[in-house]
C-alpha positions, 0 to 999 in steps of 0.5 A: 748307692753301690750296686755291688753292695747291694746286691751282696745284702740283697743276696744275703737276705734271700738265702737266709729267707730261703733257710727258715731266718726272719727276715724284714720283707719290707727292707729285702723288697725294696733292696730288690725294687732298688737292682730292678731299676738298676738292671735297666740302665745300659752299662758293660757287661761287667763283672759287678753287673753280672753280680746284679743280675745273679742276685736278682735270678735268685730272687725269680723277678719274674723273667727281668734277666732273662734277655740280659743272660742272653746277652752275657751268653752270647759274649761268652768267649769275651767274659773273664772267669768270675762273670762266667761263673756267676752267669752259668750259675744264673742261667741254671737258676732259671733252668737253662741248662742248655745255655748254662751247658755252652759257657760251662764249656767256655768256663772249663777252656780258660781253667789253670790245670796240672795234673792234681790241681784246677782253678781259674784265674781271677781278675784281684781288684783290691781283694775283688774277684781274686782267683780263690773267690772265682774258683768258688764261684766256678765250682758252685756253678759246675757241680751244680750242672754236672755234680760227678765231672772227674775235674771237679775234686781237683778244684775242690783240693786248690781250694783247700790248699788256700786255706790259712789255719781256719779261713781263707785270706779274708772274710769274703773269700772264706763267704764264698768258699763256703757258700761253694762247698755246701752243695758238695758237701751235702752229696759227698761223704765228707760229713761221714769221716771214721778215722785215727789221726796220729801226728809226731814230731821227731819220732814223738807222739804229739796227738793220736786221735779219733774222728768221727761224725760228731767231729764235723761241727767241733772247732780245728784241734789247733797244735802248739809245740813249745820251743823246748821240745823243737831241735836246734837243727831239723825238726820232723813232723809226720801226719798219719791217718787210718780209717775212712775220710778225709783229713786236713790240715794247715801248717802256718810258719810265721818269724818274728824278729826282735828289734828294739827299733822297728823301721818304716815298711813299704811293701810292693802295693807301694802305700807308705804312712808317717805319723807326726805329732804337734803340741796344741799351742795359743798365741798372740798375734802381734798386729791383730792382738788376737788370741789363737789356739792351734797346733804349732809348726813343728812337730816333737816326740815330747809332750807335757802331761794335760796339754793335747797334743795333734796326731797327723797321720799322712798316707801316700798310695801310688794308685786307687785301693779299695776297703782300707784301715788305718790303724794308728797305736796310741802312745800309752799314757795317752787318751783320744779326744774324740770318740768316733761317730761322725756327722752327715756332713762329713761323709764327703771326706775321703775316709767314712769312719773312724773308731776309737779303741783303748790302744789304737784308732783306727780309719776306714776308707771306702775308696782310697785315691792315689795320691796323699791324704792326712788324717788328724785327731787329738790327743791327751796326754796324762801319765809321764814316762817315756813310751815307744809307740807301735807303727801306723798300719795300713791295709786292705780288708780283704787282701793281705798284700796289700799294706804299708807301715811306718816306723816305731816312734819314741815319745816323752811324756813330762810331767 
């Protein structure tokens, strides 16, 4: 029931189709049929609606958009970035090259240039539409109108310089990249490098090598300095190249703190999360004689071995996310109760899935609301001892900024 969604696995299926992949006909046309009734209803000329409408001029449904590609046309000067992109490459699939010619120039006027680098603006709606995968989308769209424009390889290098050891920020901005930049590459010389690539650090040879065509497929040569070798004070690393082609690289700087007591985290996305855990208890009660069992009213950090124990995790966002886990560190000496998997019923709740690991469970929910929620299971604990237990993590999929974490919990298990 998501037209986003949809379209994406509609998408998903026509290129691989397109690419010699078996395919089921049945599923990809009906995924079709779906959009088609979509595509009539008369919604704003969004930027998921453009999506729709792309996916469906791929797939030549025999002139159904061409009167909505007039329309988005015709308000391009009120279009932001990531619809454009996605209408101009709509139009030149069904060979309007004049028209995909007018909001290319509308496209071009809104880009962020300097002297060495170009991209366009994106419109970040939880890890939707963010400017790498707009600039993606931008490119595609122009290289295929105009393959030798002088503005291009400067969108071509921001692209490049977003990338985080061997992806983008997530696994759909890495998609659309990539998706983007096999046409380039199948007309440039990319594929083609002759060159030595020497890398020192501190006047020591770390790597000399060659590379060469048959390099292109190989996985990233990944460097690792051990800390005897790194100088207390400056450390210099130079790379040189010499020969043809292009060389990449990414330096990744990360610092580790060491603390014994790890304290609650609540980044500016403002999402916070505490863990609480109840023992399972059975009482009495005094007026009915009625025997209960239930989680008592106070929580504790100190369990007995065999007797379950209630996990409450409770998440506050000051505002609507999209595409969030929540991880949750098991205590070791802990088993989880239950194993994931849910009834149908329960798809009204806020949360869609849940899956369980050896170390952790983790949620995920599609639409996380602004306001607080809880999230419960049981545990069993088994083995005695005293365990620290890591902090709940909350974030997006598709975007990093976007997290929260509680704080490291000390736990007794007795026998």
């Amino acid at each position: 029931s998501d037209p986003w969604m949809t379209s994406y696995v509609v998408f998903g299926l026509l290129i691989a189709k397109e690419h010699g992949f078996a395919i089921n006909e049945h599923v990809l046309n009906r995924g079709i049929q779906w959009l088609q009734r979509e595509e009539h209803k008369e919604k704003p000329l969004t930027s998921e609606r453009a999506y729709l409408v792309h996916v469906l001029a791929l797939a030549d449904s025999n002139g159904l958009v061409d009167a909505r590609l007039k329309q988005f046309a015709r308000n391009a000067q009120s279009l932001d970035n990531h619809t454009l992109a996605l209408i101009t490459s709509s139009l030149l699939l069904k060979n309007q090259r004049s028209a995909a010619a007018s909001t290319a120039r509308v496209l071009w006027s809104k880009a962020e240039q300097t002297r060495t680098l170009l991209h366009w603006e994106g419109n970040n709606r939880w890890g939707r539409g963010g400017s790498v995968e707009t600039t993606a989308l931008a490119f595609k769209a122009l290289y295929a109108l105009d393959p030798k424009d002088p503005r291009l390889p400067k969108a071509l290098h921001w692209l490049l310089l977003r990338r985080e050891g061997n992806r983008w920020t997530s696994t759909r901005d890495t998609a659309f990249v990539i998706y983007a930049l096999t046409d380039y590459l199948r007309e440039s010389r990319e594929p083609q490098p002759d060159y030595q690539a020497t890398v020192t650090l501190n006047g020591k040879t770390v790597i000399n090598r060659h590379f060469g065509p048959e390099d292109i497929f190989l996985p990233e040569i990944e460097l690792s300095i051990p800390q005897k070798d790194l100088a207390k004070a400056e450390n210099k690393i130079e790379i040189a190249k010499e020969g043809e082609g292009n060389l990449y690289y990414t330096l990744i700087l990360r610092q580790f703190i060491d603390q014994e007591e790890i304290p609650k985290v609540i980044t500016g996305a403002g999402i916070s999360v505490s863990r609480e855990y109840y023992p399972i208890v059975t009482a009495r009660d005094p007026r009915t004689g009625v025997i209960t069992t239930g989680p008592s009213s106070k929580p504790t950090t100190e369990f007995e071995s065999g007797k379950p124990v209630l996990v409450r995790l409770t998440v506050t966002t000051p505002k609507e996310y999209e595409y969030i886990v929540i991880e949750d560190p098991l205590p070791a000496g802990c088993e989880v109760t239950e194993r994931g998997g849910l009834k149908p019923w329960e798809w009204h709740w806020w949360w869609s899935d849940m899956e369980v690991r050896d170390e952790k469970v983790a949620f995920f929910s599609r639409w996380l609301h602004a306001g607080t929620h809880t999230l419960q299971y049981h545990l069993a604990p088994q083995i005695p001892g005293d365990y620290h237990v890591m902090p709940t993590q909350v974030y997006s999929m598709y975007d990093p900024d976007i997290r929260g974490s509680g704080a490291e919990t000390r736990v007794e298990l007795k026998p």
